[in-house]
DSSP file (Angstrom, degrees, kcal/mol; ACC not computed):
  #  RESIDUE AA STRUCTURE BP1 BP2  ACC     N-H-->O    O-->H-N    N-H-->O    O-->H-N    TCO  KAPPA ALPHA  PHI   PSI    X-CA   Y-CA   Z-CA
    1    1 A X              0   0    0      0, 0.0   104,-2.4     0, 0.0     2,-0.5   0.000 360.0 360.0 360.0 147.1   28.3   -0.7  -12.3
    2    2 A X        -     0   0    0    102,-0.2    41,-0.7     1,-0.1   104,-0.2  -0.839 360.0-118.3 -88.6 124.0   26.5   -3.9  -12.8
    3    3 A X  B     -A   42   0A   0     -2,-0.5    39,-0.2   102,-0.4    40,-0.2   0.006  30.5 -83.6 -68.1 154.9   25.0   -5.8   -9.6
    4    4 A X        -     0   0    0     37,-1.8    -1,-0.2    38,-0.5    39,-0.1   0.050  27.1-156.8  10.3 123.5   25.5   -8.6   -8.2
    5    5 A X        +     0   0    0     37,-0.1     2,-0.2    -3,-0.1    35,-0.1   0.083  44.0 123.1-153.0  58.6   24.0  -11.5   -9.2
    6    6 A X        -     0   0    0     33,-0.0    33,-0.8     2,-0.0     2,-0.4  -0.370  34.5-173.8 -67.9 161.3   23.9  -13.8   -6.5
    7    7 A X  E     -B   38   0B   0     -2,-0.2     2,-0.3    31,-0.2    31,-0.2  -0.940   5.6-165.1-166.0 143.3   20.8  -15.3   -5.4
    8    8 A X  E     -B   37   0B   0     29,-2.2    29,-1.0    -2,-0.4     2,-0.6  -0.966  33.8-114.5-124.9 152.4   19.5  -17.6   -2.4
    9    9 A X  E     -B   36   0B   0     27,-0.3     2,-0.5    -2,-0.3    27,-0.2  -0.697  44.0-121.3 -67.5 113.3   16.8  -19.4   -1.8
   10   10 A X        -     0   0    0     25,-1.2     2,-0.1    -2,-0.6    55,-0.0  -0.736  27.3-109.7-101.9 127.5   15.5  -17.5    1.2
   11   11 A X     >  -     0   0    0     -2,-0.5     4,-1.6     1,-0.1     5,-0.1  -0.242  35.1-155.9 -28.7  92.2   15.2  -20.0    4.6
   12   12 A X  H  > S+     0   0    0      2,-0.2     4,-2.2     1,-0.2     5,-0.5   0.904  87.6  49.5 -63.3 -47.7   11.2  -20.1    4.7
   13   13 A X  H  > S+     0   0    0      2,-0.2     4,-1.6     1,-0.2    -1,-0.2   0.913 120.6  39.3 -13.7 -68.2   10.8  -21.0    8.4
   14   14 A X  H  > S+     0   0    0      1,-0.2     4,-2.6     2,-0.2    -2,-0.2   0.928 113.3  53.7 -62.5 -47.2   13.2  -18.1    9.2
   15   15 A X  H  X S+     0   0    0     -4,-1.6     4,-1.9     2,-0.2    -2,-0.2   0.929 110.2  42.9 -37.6 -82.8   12.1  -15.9    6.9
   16   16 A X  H  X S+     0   0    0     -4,-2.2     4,-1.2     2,-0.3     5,-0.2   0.720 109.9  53.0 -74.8 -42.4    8.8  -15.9    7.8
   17   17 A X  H  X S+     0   0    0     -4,-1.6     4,-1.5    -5,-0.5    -1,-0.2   0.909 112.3  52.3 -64.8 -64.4    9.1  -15.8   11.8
   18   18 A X  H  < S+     0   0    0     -4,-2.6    -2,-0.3     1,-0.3    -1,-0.2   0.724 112.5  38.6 -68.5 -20.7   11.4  -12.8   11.2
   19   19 A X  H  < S+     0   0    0     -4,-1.9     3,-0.4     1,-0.1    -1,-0.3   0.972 109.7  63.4 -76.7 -44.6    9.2  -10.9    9.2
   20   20 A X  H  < S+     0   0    0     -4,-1.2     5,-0.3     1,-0.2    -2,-0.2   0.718 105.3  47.2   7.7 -69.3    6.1  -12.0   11.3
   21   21 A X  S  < S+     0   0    0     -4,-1.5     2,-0.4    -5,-0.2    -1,-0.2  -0.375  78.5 114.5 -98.6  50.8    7.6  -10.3   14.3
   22   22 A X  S >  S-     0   0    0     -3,-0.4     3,-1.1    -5,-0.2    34,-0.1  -0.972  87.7-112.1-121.8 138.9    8.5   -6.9   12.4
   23   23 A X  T 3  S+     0   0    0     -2,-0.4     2,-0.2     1,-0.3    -1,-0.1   0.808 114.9  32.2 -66.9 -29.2    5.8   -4.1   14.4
   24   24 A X  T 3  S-     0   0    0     31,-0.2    -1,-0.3    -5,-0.1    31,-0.2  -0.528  81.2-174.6-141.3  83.3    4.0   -4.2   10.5
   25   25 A X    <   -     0   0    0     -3,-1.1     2,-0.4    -5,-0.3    -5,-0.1   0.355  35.0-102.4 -31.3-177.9    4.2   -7.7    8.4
   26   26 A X    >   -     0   0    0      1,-0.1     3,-1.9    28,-0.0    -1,-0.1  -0.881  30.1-109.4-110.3 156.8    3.0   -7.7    5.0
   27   27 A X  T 3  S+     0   0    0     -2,-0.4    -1,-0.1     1,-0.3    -2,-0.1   0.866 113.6  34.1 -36.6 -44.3   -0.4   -9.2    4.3
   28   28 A X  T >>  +     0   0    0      1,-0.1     3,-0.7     2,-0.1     4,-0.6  -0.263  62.6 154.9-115.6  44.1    1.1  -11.7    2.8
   29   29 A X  H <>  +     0   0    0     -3,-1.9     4,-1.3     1,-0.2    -9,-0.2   0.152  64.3  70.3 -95.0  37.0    4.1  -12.7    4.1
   30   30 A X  H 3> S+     0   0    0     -2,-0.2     4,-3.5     2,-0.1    -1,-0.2   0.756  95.4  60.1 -46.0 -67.1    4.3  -16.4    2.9
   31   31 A X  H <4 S+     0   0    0     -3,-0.7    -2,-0.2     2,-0.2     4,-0.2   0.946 108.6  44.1 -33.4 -57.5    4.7  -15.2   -0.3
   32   32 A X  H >< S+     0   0    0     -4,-0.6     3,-3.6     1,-0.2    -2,-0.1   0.990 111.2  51.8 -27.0 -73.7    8.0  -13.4    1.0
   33   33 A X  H 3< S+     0   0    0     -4,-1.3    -1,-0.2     1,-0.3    -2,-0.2   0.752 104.2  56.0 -70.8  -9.8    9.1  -15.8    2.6
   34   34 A X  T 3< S+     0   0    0     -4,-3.5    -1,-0.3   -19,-0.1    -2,-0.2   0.472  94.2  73.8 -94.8  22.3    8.9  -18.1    0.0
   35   35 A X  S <  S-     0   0    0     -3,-3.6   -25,-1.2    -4,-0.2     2,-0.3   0.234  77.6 -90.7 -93.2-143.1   10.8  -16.5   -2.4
   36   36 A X  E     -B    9   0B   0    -27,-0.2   -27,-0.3    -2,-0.0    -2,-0.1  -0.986  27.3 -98.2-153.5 145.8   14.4  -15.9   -2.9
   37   37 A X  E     -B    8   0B   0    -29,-1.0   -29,-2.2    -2,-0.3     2,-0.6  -0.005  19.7-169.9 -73.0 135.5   17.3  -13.6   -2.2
   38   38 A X  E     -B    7   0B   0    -31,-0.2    14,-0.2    14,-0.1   -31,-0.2  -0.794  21.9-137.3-126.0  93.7   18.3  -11.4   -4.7
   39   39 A X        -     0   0    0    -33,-0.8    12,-0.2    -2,-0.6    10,-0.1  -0.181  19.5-168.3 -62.0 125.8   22.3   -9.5   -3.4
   40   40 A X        +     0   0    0     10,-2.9    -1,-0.1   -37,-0.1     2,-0.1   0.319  47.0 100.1-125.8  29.1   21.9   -5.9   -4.3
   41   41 A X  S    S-     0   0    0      1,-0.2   -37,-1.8     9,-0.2    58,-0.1  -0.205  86.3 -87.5 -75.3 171.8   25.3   -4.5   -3.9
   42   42 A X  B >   -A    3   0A   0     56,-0.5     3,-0.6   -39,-0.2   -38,-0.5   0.030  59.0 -79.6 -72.6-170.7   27.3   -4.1   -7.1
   43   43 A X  T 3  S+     0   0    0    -41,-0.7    -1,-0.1     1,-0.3   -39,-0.1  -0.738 108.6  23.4 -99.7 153.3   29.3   -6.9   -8.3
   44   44 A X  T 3  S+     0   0    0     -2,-0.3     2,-0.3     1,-0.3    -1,-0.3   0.800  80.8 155.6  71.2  46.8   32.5   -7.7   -6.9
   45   45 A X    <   -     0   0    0     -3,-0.6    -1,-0.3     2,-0.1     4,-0.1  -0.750  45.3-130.0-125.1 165.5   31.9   -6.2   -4.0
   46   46 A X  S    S+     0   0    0     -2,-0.3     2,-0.3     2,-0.1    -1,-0.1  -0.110  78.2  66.7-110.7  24.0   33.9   -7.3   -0.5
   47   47 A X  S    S-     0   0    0     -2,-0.1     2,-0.5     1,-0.0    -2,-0.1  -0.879  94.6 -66.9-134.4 171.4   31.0   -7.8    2.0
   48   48 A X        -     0   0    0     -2,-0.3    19,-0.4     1,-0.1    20,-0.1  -0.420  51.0-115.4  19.9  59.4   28.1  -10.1    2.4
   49   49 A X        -     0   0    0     -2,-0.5    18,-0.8    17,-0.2     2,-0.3  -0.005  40.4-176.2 -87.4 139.9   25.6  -10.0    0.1
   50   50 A X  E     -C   66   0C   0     16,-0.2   -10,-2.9   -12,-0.1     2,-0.4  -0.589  16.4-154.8-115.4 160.8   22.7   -8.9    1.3
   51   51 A X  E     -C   65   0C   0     14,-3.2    14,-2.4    -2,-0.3     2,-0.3  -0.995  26.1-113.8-146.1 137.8   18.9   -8.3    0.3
   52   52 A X  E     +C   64   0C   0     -2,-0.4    12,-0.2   -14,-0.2     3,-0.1  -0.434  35.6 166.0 -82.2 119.7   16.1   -6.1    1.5
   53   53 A X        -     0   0    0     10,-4.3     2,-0.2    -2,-0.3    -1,-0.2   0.894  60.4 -18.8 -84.1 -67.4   13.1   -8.0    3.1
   54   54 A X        -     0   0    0      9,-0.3     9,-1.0   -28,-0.0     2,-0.3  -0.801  54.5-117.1-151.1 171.6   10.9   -5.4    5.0
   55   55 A X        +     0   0    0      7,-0.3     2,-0.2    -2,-0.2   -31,-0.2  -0.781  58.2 155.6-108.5 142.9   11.1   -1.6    6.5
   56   56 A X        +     0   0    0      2,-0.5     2,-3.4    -2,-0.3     5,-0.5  -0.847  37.5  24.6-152.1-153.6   10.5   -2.4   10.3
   57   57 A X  S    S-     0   0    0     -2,-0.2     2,-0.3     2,-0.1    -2,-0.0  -0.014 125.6  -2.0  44.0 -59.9   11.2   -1.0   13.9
   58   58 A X  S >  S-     0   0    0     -2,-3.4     3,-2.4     0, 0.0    -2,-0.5  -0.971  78.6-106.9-161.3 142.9   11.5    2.8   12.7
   59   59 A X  T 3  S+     0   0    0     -2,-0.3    20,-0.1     1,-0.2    -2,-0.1   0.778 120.2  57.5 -48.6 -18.6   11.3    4.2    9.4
   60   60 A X  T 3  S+     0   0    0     18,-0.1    19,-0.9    -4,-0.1    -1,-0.2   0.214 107.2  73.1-133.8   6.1   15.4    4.9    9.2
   61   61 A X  E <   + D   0  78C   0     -3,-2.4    18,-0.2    -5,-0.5    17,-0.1  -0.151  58.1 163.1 -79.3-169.7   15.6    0.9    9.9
   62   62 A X  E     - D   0  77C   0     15,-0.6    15,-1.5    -7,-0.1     2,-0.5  -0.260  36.1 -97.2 161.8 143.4   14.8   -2.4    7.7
   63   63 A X  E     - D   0  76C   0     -9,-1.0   -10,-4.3    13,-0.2    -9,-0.3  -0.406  32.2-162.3 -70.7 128.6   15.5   -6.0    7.6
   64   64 A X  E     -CD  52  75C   0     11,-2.1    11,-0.7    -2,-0.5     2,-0.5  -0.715  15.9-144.5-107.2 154.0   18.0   -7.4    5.8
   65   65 A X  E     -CD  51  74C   0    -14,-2.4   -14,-3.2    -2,-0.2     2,-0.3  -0.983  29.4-172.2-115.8 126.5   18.9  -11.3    4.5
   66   66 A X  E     +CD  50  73C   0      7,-1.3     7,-2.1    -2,-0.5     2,-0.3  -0.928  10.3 161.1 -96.3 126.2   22.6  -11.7    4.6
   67   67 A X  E     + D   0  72C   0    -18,-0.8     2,-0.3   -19,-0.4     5,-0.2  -0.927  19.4 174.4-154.1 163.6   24.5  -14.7    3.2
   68   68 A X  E >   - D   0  71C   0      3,-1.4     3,-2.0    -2,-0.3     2,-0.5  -0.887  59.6 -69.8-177.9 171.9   27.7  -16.0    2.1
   69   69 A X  T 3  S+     0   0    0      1,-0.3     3,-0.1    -2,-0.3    -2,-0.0   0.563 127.1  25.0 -64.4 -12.3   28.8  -19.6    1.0
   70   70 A X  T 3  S+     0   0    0     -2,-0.5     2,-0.4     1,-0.3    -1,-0.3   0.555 121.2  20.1-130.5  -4.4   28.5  -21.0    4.3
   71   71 A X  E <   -D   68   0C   0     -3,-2.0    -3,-1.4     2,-0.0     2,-0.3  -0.987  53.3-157.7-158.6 156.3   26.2  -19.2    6.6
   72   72 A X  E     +D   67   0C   0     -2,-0.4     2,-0.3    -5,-0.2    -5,-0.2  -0.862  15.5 170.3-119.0 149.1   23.1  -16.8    6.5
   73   73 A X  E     -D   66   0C   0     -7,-2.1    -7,-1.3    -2,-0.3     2,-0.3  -0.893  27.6-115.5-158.9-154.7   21.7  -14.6    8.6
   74   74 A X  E     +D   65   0C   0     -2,-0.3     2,-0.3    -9,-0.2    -9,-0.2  -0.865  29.3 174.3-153.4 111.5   19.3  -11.8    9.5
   75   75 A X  E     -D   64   0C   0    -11,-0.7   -11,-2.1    -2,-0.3     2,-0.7  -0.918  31.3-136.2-121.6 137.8   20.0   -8.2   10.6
   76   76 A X  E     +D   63   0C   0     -2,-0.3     2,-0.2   -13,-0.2   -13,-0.2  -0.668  43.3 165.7 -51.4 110.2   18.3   -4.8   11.3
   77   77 A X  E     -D   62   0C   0    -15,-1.5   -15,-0.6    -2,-0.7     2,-0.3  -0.830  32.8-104.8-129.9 164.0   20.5   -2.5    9.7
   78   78 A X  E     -D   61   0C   0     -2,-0.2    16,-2.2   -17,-0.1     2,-0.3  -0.790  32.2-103.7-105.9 174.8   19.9    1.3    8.8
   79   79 A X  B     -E   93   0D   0    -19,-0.9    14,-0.2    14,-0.3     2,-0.1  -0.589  38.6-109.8 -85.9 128.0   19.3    2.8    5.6
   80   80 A X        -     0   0    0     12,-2.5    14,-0.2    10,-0.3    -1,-0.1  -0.314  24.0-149.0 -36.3 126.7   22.4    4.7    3.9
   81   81 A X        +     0   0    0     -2,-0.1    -1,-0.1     8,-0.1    13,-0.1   0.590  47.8 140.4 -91.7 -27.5   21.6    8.5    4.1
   82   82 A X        -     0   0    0      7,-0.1     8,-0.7     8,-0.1     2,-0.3   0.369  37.8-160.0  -0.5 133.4   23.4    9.1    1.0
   83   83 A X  E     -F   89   0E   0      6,-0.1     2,-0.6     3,-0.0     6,-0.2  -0.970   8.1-152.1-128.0 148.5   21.1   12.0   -1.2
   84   84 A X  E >> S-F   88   0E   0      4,-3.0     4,-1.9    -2,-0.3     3,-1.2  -0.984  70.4 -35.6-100.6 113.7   21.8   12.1   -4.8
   85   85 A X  T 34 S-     0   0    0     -2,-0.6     0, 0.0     1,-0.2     0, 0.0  -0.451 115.9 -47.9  62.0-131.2   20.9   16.0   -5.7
   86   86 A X  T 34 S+     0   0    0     -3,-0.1    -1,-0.2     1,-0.1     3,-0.1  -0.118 126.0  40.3-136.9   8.1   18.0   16.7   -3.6
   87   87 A X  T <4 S+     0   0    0     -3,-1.2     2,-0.7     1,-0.3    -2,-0.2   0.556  88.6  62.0-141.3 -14.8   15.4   13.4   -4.1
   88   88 A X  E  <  -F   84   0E   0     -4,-1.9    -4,-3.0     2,-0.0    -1,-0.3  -0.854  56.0-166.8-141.4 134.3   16.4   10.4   -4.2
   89   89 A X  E     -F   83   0E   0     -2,-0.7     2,-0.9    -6,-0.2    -6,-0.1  -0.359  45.5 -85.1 -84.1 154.1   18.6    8.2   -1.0
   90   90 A X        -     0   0    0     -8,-0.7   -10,-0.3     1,-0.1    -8,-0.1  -0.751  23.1-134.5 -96.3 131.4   20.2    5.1   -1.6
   91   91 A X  S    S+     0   0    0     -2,-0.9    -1,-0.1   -12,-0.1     2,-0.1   0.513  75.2  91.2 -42.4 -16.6   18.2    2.2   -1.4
   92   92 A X  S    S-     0   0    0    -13,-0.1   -12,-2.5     1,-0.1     3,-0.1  -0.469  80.7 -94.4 -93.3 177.6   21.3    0.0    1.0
   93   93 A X  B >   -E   79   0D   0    -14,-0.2     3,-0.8     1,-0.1   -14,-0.3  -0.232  57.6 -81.5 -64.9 170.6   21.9   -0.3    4.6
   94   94 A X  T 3  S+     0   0    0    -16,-2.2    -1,-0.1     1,-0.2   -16,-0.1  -0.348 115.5  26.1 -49.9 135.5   24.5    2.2    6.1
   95   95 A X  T 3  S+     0   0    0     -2,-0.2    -1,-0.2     1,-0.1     2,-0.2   0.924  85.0 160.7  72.3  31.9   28.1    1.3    5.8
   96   96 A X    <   -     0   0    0     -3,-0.8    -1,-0.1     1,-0.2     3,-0.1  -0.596  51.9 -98.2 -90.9 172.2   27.5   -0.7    2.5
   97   97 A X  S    S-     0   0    0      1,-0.2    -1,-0.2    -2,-0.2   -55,-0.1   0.018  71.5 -59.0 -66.1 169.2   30.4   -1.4    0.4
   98   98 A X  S    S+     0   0    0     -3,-0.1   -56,-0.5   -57,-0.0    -1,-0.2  -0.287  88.0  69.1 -78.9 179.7   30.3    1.2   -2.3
   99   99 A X  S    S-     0   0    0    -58,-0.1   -57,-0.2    -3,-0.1     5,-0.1   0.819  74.9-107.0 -66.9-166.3   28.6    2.3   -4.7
  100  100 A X     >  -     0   0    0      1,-0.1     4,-0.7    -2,-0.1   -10,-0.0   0.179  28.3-110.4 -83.4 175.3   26.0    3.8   -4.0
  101  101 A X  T >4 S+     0   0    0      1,-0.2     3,-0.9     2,-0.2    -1,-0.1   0.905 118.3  57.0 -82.3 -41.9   22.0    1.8   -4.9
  102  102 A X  T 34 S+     0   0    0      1,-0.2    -1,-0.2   -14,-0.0   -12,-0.0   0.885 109.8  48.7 -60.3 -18.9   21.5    4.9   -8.2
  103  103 A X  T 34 S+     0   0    0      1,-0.1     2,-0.6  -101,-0.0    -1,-0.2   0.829  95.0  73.5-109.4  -2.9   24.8    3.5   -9.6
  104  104 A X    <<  -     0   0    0     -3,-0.9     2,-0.4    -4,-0.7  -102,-0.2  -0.825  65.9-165.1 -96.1 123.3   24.4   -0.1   -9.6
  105  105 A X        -     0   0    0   -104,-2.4  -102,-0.4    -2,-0.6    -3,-0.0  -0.834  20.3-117.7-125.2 135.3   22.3   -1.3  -12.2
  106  106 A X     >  -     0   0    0     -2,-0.4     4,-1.4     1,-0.2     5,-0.3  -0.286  18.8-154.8 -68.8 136.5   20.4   -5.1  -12.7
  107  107 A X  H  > S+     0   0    0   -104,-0.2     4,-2.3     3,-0.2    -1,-0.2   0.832  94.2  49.6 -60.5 -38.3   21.6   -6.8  -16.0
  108  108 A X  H  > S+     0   0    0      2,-0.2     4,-1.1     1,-0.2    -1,-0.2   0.774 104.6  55.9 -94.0 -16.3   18.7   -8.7  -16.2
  109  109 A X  H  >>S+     0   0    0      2,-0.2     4,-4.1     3,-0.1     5,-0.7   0.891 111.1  45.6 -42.7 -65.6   16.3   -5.8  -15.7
  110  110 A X  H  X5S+     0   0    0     -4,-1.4     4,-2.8     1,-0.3     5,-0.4   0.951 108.4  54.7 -61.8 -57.2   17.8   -4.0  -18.6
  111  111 A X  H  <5S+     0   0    0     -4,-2.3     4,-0.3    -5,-0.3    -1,-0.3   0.749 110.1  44.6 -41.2 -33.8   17.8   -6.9  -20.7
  112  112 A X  H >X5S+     0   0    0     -4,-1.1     4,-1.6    -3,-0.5     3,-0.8   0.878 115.5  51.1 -76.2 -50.4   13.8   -7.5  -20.2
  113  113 A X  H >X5S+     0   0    0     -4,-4.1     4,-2.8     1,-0.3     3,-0.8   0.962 111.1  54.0 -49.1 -38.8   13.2   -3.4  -20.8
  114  114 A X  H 3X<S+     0   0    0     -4,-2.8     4,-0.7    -5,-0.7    -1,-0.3   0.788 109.8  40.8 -48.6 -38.0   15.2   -4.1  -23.7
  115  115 A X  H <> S+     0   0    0     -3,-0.8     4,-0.5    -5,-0.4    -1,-0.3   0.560 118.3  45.0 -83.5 -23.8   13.1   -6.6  -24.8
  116  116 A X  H << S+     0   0    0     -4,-1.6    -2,-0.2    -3,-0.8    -1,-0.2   0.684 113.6  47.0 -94.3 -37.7   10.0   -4.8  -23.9
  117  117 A X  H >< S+     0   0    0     -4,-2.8     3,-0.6    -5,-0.5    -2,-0.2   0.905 115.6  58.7 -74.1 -45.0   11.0   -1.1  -25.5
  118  118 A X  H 3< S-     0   0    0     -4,-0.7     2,-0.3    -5,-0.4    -2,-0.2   0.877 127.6  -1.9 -52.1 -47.5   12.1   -3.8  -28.5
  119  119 A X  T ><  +     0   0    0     -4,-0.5     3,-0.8     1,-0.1    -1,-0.3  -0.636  67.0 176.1-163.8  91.1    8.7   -5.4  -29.2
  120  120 A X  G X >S+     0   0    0     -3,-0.6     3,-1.7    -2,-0.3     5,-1.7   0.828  80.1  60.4 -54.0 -40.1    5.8   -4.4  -27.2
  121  121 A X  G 3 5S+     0   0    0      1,-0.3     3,-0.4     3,-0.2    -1,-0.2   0.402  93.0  69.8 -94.3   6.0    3.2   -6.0  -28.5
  122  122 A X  G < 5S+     0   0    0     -3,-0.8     2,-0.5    -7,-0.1    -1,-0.3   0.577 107.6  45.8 -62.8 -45.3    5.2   -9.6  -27.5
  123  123 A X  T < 5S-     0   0    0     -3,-1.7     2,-0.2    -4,-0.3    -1,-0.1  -0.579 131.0 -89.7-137.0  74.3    4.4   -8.6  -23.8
  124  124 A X  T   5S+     0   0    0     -2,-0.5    -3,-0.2    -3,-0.4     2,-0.2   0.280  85.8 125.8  61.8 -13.0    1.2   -7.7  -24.0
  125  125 A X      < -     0   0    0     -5,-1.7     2,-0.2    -2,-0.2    -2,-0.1  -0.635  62.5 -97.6 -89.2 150.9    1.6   -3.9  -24.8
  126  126 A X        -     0   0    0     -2,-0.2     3,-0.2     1,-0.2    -1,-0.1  -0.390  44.0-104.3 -80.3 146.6    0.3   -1.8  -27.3
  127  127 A X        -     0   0    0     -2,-0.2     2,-0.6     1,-0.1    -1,-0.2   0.067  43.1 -95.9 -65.1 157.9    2.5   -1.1  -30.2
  128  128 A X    >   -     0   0    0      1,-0.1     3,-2.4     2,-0.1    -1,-0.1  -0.183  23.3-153.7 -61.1 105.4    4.5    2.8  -30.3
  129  129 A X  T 3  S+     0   0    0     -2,-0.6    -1,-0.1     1,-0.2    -2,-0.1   0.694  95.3  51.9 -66.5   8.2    2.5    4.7  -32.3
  130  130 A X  T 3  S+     0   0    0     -3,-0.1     2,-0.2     2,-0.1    -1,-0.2   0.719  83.2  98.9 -62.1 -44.1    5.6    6.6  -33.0
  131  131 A X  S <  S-     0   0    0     -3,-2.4     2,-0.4     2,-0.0    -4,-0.0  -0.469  77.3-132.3 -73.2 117.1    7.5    3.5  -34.0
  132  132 A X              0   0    0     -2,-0.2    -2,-0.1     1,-0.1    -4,-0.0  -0.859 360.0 360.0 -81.0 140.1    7.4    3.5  -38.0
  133  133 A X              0   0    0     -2,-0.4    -1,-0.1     0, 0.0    -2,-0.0   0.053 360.0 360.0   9.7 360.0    6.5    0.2  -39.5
């Protein structure tokens, strides 16, 4: 399923205090906080949309930016326990709308890999020496 593709402008002020008072900022968190929210539920989906800032409080926490046409906010949520096989959790909070973070996948990611797998040597990579002429 294809993600979400809201996006916000994430509150810098706000932003920045709340990651600030998380028990381990990042080095840089101006940079954070001056980016912008990127919803990483699937598309269509019935809840919020929300985006992961920072792991804080306890590992089995993180802070999350929540929004929706009229108001924003910022919650501590846990991480969804989900395992797929026997490595890899899903990457949302508990209790997110389905599905799961392995089955929703960014459009505009794949389109750039596409583009990269397509002509390497356009972004900076060397070409596949595999790849026949």
């Amino acid at each position: 399923m294809l993600q979400c593709t809201a996006v916000r402008q994430l509150p810098f002020r706000e932003t920045l205090a709340q990651v600030l008072t998380c028990e381990d900022p990042p080095d840089r968190p101006v940079l954070l906080a001056a980016g912008h929210a990127l919803c990483e539920l699937a598309e269509r989906h019935d809840a919020d949309h929300a985006h992961h800032l920072w792991e804080h409080l306890s590992p089995d926490h993180a802070l999350w930016f929540r929004w929706n046409d009229t108001a924003h906010r910022f919650q501590s949520l846990r991480w969804c326990t989900a395992l797929r096989g026997d490595d890899e959790t899903c990457g949302l909070y508990a209790d997110h709308p389905p599905p799961h973070s392995w089955d929703v996948h960014d459009p505009s990611r794949d389109a750039v890999l596409d583009e990269i797998t397509t002509d390497p040597e356009r972004w900076g990579l060397p070409p596949d020496p595999l790849q026949e002429p």
